[in-house]
LUMKOL-725207 format. One record per residue: residue in three letters; x, y, z of N, C-alpha, C, O in turn. Coordinates in steps of 0.05 Angstrom, whole numbers, plus 5000, padded with zeros to 4 digits. Layout:
% residues N
ALAXYZXYZXYZXYZ ...
//
This chain:
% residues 436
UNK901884383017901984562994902484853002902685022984 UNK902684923032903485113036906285203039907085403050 UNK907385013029911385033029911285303000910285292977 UNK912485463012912685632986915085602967915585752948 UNK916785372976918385322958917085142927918485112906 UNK915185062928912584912914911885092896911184982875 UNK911685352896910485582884910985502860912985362856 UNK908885592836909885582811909185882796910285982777 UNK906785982812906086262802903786352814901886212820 UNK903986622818901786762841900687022821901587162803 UNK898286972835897387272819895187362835894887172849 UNK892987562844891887622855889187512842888787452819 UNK887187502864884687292857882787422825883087642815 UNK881287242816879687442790877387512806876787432829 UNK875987702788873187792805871387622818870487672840 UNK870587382804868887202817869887032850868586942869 UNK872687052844873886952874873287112892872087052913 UNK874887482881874087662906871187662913870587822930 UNK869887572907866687632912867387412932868487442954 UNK866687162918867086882935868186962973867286932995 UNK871087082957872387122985871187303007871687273031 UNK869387502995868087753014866287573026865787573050 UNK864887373005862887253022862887103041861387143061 UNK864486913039865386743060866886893085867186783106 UNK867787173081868987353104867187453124867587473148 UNK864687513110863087633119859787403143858587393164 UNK860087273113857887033129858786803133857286603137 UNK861086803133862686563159861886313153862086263129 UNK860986123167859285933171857685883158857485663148 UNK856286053153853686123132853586023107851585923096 UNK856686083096857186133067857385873065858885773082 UNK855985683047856385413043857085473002855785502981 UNK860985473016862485492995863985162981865485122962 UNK862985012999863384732990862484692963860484822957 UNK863684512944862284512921863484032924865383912914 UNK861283932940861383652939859883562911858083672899 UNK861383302906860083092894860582712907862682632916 UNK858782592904859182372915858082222892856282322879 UNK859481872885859781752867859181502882860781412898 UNK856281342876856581062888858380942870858181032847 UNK860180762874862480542866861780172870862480002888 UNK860180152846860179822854861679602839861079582816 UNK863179462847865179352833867979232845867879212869 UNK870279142834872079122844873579372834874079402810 UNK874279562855875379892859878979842855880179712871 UNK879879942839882779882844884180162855884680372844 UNK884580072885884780342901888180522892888980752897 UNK889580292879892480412868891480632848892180862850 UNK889680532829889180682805887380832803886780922781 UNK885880912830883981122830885881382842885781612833 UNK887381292863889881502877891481642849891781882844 UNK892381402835893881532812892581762792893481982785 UNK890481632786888681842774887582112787886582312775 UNK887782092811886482332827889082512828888682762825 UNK892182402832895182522827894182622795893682862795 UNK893882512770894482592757892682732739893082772715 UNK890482822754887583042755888683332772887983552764 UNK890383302792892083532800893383622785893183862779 UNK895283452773896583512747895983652734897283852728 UNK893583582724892283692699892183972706893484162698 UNK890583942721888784262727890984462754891484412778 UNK891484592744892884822770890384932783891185032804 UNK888384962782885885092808885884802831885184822855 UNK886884552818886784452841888484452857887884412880 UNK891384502849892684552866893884742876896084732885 UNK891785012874891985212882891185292908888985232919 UNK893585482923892685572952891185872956890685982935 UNK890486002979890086242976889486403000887386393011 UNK891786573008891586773027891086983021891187082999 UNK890287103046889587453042892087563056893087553079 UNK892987743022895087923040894588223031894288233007 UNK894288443042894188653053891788723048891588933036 UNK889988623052886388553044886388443024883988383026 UNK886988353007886488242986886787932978888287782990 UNK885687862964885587482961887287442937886587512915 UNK890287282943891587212928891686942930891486792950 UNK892186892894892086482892894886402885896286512867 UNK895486232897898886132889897985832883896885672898 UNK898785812855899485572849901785412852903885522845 UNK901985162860904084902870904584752847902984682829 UNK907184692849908584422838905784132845904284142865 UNK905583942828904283782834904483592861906583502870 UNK903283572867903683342892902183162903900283272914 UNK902082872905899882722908896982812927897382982944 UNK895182722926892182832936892382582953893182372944 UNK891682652981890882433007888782313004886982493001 UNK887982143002885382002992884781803025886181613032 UNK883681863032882181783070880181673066877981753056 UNK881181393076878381253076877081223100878581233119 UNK874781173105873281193123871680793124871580613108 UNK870880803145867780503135865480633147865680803164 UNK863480563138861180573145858880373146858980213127 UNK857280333161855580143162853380083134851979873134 UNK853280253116852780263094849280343094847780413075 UNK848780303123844980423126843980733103846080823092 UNK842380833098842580983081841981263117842081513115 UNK841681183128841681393155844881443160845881663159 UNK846181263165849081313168850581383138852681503135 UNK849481323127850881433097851281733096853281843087 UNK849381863106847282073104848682183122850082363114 UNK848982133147849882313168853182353158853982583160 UNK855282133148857682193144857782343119859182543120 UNK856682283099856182613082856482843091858283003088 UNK854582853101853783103111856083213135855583413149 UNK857483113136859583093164861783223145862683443151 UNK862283113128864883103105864583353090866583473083 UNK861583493082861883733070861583973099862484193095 UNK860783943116860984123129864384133146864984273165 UNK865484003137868284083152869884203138870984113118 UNK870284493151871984753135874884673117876384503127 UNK875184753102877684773087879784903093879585133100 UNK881984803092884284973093885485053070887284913060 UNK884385293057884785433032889285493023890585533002 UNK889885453051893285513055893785283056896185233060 UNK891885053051894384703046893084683019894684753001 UNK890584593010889184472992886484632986885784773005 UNK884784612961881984652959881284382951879284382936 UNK882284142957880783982946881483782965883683742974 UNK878783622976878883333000877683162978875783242964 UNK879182902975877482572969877782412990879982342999 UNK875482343000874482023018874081893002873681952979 UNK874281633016873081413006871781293025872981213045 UNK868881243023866981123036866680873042864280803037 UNK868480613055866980353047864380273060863480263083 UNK863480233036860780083053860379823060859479723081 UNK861479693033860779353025864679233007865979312988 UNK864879083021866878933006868078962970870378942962 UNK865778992958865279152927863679372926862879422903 UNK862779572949861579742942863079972960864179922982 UNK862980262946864080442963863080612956862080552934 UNK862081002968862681232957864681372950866581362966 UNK864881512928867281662926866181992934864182102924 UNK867582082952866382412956869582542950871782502961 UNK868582702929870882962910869183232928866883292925 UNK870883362943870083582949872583852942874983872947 UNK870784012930873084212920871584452934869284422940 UNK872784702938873084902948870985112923871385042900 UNK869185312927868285422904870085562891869585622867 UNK872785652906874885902893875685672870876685792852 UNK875585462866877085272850876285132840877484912837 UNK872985172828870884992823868885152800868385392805 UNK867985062785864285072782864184922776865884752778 UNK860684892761858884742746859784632724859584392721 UNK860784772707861584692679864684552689865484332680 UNK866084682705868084492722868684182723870684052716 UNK865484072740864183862751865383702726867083522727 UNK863783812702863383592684865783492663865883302648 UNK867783742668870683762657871783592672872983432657 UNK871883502703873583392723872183022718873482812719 UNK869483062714868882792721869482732695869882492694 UNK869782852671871382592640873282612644874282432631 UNK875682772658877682612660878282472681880582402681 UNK877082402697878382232715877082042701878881892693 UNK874381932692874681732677876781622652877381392645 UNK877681862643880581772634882381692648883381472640 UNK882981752661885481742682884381402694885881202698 UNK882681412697883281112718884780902702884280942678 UNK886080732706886380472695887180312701889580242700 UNK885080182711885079872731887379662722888079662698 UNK888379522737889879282730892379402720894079232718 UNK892879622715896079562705897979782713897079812736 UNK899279912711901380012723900480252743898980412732 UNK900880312765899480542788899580772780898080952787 UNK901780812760902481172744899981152731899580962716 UNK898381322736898081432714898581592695898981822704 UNK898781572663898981732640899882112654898682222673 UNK901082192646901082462662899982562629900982542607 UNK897682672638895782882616897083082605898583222617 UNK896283112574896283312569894483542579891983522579 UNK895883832592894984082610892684242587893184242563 UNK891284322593889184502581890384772569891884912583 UNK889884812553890985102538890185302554891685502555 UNK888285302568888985582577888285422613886585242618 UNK889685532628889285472659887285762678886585982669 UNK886885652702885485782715886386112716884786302714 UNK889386122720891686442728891486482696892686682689 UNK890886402686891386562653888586672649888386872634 UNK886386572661884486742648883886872678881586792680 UNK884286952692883787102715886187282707885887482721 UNK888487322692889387512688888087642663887187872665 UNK887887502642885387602615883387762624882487972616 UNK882587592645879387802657880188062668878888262660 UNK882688082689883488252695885088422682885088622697 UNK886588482660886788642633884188732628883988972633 UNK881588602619879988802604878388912620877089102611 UNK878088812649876489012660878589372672877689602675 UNK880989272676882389472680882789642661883789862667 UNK881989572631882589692597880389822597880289992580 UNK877789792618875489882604873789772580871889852567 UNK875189562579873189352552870289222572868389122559 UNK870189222590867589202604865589422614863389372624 UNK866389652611864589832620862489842606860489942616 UNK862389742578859589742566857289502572854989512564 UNK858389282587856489122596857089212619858088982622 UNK857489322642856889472660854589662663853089702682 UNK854689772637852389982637849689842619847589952612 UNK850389642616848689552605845889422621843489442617 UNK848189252648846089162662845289372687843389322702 UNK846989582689845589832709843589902693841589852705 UNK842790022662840290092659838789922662836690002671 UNK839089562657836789372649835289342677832789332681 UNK837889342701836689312728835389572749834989542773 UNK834889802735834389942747831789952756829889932740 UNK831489972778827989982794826889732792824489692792 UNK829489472788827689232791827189142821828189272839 UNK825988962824825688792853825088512851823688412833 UNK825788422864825588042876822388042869820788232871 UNK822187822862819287782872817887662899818887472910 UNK815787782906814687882935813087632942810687622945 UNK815687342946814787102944815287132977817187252987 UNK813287012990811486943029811786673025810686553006 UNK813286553042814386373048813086373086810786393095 UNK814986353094813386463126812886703128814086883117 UNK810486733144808786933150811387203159811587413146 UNK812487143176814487383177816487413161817987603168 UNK817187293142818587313125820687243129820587033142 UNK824087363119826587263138827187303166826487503179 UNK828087163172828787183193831187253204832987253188 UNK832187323240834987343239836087113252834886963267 UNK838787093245839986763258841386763230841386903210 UNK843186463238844286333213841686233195839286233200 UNK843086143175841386023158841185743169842885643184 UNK838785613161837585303161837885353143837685573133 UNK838785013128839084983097836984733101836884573120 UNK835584743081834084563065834684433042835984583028 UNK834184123026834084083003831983883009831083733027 UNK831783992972828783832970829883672937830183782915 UNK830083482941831083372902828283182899827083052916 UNK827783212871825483062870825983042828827783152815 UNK823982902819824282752786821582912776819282932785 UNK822783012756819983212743817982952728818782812709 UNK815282942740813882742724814082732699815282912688 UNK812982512685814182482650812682652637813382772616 UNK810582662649808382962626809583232630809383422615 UNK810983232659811983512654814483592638814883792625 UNK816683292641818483312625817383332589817483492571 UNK816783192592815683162562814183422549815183532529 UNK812383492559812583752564813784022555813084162536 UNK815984062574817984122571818784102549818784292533 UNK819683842544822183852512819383892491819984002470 UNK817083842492815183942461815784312463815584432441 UNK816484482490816784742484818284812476817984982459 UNK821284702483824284702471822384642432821984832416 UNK821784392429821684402401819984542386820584652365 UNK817784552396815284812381816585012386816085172368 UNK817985092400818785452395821685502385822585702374 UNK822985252392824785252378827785432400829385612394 UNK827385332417827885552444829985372462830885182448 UNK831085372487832985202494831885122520829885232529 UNK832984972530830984822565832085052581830984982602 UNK833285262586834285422600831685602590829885602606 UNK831385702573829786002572826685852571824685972579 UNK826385532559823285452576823085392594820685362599 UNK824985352617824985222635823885552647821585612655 UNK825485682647825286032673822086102660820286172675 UNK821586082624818886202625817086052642815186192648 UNK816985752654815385612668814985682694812785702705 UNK817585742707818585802732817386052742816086062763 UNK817886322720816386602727814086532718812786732726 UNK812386372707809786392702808386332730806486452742 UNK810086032740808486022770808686282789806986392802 UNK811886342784812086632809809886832808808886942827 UNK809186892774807087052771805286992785804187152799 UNK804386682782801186602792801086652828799186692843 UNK804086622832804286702868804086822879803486802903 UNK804887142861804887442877803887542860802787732871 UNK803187552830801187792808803687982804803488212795 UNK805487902808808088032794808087992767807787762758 UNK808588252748808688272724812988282718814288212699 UNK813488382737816288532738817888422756816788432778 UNK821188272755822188182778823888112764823888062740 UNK826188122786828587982778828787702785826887622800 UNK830387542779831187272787834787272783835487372762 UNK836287192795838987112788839586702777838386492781 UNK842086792764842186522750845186502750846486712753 UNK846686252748849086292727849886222706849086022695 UNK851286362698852586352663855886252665857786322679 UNK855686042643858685952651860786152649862586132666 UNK860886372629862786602624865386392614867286362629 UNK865286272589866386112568866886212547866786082526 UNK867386482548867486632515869786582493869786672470 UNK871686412505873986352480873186002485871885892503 UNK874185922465874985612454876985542480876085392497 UNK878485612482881785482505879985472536881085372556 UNK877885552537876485592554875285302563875185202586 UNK874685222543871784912547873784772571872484752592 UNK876284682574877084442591878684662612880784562619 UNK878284832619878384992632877184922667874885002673 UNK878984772686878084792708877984982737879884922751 UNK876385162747875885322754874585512769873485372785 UNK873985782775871085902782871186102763872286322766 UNK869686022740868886262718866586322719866186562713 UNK864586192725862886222729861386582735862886702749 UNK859286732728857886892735855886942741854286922722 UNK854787032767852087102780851087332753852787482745 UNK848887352744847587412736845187452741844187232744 UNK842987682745840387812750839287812727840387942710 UNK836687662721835887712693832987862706831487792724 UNK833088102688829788172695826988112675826988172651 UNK825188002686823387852672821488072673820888152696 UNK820188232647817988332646815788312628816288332604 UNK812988272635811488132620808388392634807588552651 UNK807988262608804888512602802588382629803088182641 UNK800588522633798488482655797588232647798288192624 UNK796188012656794687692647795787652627794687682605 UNK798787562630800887382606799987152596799086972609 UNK800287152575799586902559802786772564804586942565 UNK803386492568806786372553808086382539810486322541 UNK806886482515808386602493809386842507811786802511 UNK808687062514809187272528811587322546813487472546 UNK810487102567813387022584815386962576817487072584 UNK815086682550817386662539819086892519821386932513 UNK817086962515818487232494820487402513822787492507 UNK819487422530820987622552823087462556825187542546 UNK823087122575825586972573827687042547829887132542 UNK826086962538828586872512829487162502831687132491 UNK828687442500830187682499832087712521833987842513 UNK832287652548833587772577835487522564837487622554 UNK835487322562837386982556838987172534841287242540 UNK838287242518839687222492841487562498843587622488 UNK840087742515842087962520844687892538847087942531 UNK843587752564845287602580848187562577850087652589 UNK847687322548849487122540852087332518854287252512 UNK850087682508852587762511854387912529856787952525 UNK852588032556854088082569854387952601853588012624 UNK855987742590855987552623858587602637858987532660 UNK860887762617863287772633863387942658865588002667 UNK860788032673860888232693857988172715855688262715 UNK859387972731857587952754855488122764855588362756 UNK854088072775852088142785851888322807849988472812 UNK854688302824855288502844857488682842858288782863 UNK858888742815860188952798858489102787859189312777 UNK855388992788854889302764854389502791853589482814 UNK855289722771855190002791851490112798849590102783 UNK851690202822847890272820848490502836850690502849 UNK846390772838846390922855843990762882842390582881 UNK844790922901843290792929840990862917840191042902 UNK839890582930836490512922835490502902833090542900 UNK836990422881836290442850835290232842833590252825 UNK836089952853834889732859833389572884833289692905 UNK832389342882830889312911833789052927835288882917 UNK833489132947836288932956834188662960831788632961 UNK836688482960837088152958834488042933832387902937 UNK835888192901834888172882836387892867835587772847 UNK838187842881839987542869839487362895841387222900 UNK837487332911836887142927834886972922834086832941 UNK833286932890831086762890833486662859834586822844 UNK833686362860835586312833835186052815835385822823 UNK834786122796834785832773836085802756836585922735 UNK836585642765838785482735838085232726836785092742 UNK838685122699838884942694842284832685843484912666 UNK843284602708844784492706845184232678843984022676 UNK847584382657846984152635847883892642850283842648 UNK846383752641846683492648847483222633846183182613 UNK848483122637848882952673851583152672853483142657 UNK851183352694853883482693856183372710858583422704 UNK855383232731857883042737857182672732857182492749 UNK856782662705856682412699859782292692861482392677 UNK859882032711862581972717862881712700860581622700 UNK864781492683864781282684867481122684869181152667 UNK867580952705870380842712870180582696868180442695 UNK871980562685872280222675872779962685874979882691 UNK869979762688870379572705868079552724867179342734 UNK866879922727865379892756862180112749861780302735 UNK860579972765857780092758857780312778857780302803 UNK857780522762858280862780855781032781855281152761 UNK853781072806852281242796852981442818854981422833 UNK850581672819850882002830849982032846847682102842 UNK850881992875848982032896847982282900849482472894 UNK844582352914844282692917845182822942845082732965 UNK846083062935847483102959846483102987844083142989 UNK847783073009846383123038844283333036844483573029 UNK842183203043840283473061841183693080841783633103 UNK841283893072841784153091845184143089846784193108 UNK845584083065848484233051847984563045849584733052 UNK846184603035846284843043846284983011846684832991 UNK845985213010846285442986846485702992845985803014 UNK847485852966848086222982846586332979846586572978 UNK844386152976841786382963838986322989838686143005 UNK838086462986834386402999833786072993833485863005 UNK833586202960832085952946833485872921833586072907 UNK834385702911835285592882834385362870835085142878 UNK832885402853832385172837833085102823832585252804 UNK834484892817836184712790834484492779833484312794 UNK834184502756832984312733835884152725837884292721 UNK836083822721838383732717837383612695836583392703 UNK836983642669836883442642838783122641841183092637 UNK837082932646838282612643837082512625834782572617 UNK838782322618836982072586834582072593832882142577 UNK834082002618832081842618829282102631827182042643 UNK829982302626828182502637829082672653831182572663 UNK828582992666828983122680828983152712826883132725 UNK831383202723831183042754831883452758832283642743 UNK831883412788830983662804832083712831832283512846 UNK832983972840834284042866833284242873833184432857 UNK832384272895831084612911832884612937832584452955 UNK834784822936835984862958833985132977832385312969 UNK834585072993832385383006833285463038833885273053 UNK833285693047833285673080829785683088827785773078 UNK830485533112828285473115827285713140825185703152 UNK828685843142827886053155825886233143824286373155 UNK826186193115824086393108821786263081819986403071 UNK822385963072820985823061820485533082822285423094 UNK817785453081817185223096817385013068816985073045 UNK818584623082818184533073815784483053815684603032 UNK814284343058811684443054810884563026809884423008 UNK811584853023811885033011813584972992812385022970 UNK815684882988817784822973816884572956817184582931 UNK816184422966814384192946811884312934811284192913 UNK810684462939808584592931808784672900807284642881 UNK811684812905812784982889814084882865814385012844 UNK815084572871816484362849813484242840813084192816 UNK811584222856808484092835806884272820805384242801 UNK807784502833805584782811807984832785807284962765 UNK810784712786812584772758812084472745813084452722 UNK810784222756810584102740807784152728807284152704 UNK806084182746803484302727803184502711801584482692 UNK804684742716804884952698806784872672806584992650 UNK808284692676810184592646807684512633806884672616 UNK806084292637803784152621800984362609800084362586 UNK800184492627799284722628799284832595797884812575 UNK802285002605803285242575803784982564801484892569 UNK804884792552805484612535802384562511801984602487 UNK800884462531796884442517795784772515793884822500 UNK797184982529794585172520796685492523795985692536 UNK798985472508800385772504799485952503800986122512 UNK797486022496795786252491793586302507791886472501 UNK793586172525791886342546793386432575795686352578 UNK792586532590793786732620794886502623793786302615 UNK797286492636798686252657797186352692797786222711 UNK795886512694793986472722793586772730794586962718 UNK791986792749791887012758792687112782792986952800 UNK793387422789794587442819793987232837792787012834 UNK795087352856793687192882796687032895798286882884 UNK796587152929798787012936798686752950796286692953 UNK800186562960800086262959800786312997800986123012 
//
């Protein structure tokens, strides 16, 4: 895809790429800009008609078959003529130790951003059983992405009969159309008012003064950690009675639960946390595949011995300002030196809407494997809440350089106790100082 006779149209990266791109320039190795998913496959797999579908998911979407060099400092994306996706299969002994190790093999092997952002393997394990691993590049990916990519390729497959697949109707608006949109209004000055919006909100905030190891960070690369684990049913449950008594959404109960423990950890009244926001503001947007996505700092402030109501009150005002100004990252707003406390977007929660890469092929029983251990994240710490039918499932990415395992489970059993907690008794303190 680096034949530039392929070209179909270039334009220079949108803001969230150039960030992307500084980061990965800067922390190299570090930057775990992989964005994997892996799909157990049980069934008879029709390998003509999964190739075809994966051709005609390129199709669809131009971020996937988009390239991107840096020319004269700067990160430019050229989109290609369509062209079939290599789909490499692999075998494996199917042990869940060797499963595990070739995962983890497959996301740590760098991209070549000047052929492709996107690798599919195929894993065999068993005669009717396989993994499917979709790995896309973050310049050409999010979250809300995930769940755009996995319904259509469940469209797209179709077992038993002809290898073409259907060539899709293209999405009204593509990836270069709204990275030029973005780039018109921030050059118009139609963003400087949520610019200044979140320089006053963030001024004189700080991380919270969460001790993880005794010395704190450390220097070296990062150790990546994950920890995925299933929120017990009283905490889920829980949970959704606060969504319905307050009438509130699993995103803004979920963070008042989250800062209530941080509170109980450090006696912090005041702190930031970072999150992301899809940054979906038009309709042509929804099938939109991409990196729109935005880092966002929400600052949480709450009165001395908070009651939950309290916390939440504070969530759900920072949620509801947020959501109108998300078109401007987190590392665009302008600050004078020292106005904030640095690595204030290194502690992060989100709730992923879920099943956000729920996949279903016709013919074959598909579920979601979790990703390799020590895939890694750009943050310290991130916690993701994933909403499923059947109850709320869970991811803690962390370096472990400066959080101990240990510690990290600690930290997933004090948010399921503190859900149950505020759920039976809103109105009294969610805890008192005191650090962990």
């Amino acid at each position: 895809m680096n034949d530039v006779t392929t070209v179909e149209r270039s334009a220079p990266a949108s803001l969230g790429q150039r960030l992307l791109g500084l980061m990965e320039h800067y922390r190299g190795g570090e930057s775990p800009l992989a964005v994997p998913v892996f799909y157990r496959l049980a069934g008879p797999l029709d390998h003509a008609a999964l190739r075809a579908a994966l051709d005609a998911l390129v199709d669809r979407h131009e971020a996937l078959r988009t390239t991107y060099e840096t020319s004269r400092r700067r990160l430019v994306q050229h989109v290609h003529e369509p062209r079939p996706v290599p789909l490499e299969s692999l075998r494996t002994d199917g042990t869940p130790a060797a499963l595990e190790g070739v995962m983890r093999d497959l996301v740590r092997t760098p991209f070549d951003l000047g052929v492709s952002p996107v690798r599919a393997t195929l894993l065999e394990v068993a005669p009717e059983e396989s993994v499917l691993m979709l790995n896309i590049h973050h310049l050409s990916t999010d979250g809300w992405s995930g769940g755009v990519l996995a319904g259509d390729l469940g469209r797209l497959y179709r077992p038993g009969g002809s290898a073409v697949a259907p060539r899709p109707e293209r999405p009204p608006m593509q990836y270069m159309d709204f990275s030029e949109w973005q780039r018109d209004r921030f050059e118009s000055g139609a963003l400087t008012g949520q610019q200044e919006f979140w320089r006053s909100r963030l001024a004189g905030a700080q991380p919270p003064a969460l001790v993880g190891r005794p010395t704190g960070r450390a220097d070296g690369a990062q150790r990546p950690g994950t920890h995925t684990f299933d929120l017990p049913e009283s905490a889920a449950a829980s949970l959704a009675e606060i969504c319905r008594s307050q009438r509130t959404t699993t995103f803004a109960a979920g963070l008042a639960v989250f800062s209530s423990v941080l509170h109980t950890y450090t006696g912090d009244t005041d702190f930031g946390l970072a999150s992301m926001f899809a940054n979906r503001l038009r309709p042509e947007l929804a099938d939109t595949v991409g990196f729109l996505t935005n880092l966002l700092v929400l600052r949480v402030k709450m009165p001395q011995r908070p009651t939950f109501g309290d916390v939440l009150e504070a969530t759900q005002d920072i949620v509801f300002d947020a959501l109108g100004n998300q078109e401007i990252p987190y590392h665009l707003v302008p600050q004078a030196q020292g106005e904030r406390g640095a690595g204030l977007e290194n502690i992060l929660f989100q709730v992923m809407a879920g099943p956000e890469y729920q996949l279903s092929l016709d013919g074959l029983e598909v579920s979601q494997l979790a990703p390799p251990d020590g895939s890694g994240s750009r943050f310290d710490l991130e916690f993701a809440l994933i909403p499923e039918r059947a109850g709320v499932q869970g991811i803690v990415w962390y370096d472990q350089r400066r959080f101990e395992s240990s510690w990290v489970r600690r930290l997933v059993d004090d948010f399921a106790r503190m859900a149950v907690h505020v759920a039976e008794h809103p109105d009294r303190p969610v805890g008192e100082g005191g650090r962990r």
